[in-house]
N, C-alpha and C positions, 0 to 999 in steps of 0.2 A: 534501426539497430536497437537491441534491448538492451537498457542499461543494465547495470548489474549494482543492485542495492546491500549496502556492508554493512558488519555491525550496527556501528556509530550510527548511522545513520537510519535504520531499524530502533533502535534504542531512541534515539530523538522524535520516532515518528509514534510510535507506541509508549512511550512513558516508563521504558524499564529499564533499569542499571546495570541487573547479571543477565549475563546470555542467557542463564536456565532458566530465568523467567520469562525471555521474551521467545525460547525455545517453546516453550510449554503454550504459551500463548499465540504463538502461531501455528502450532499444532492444530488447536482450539479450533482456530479459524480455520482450518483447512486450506494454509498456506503451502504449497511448497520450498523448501530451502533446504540449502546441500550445507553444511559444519564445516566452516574454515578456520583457520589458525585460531581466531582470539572468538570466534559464535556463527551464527548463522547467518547465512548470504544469501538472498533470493533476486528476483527480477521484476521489475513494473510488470510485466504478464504475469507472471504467477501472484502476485496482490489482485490483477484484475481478474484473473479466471476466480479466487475466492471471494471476491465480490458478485459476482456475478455477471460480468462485462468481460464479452469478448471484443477482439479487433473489429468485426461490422458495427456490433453497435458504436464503438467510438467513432466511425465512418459517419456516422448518423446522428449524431450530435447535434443541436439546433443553438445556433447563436446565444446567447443568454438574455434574458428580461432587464430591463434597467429601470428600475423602479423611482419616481418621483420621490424625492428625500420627506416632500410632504402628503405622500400618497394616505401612509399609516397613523396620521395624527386626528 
């Protein structure tokens, strides 16, 4: 199921306070998002298609690296 990502919560993930900035700013991105009541509403797929990442490649995903804390000193 695709979630479905709200203002608030666009606002928390991007840095912006008025919808019209975080409008304008997702534009930028070549976000899609539909204008509900109080701004913009979009979906984890539509952040991931302007990313670049579709559903295979997250199929394909590799475990992640876990780095010795003293690897880097």
């Amino acid at each position: 199921m695709n979630k479905l990502i709200n203002t608030e919560e666009l606002k928390a993930a991007f840095g912006y306070q008025r919808p019209g900035d975080l409008e304008r700013c997702l534009r930028q991105q070549g976000v899609k998002f539909l204008q509900g009541k109080d701004g913009p509403v979009t979906t984890i797929d539509a952040l991931n298609v302007a990313l670049g990442i579709s559903l295979s490649d997250l199929d394909e995903i590799p475990e992640p690296i876990e780095f010795a804390p003293t690897a880097f000193k």
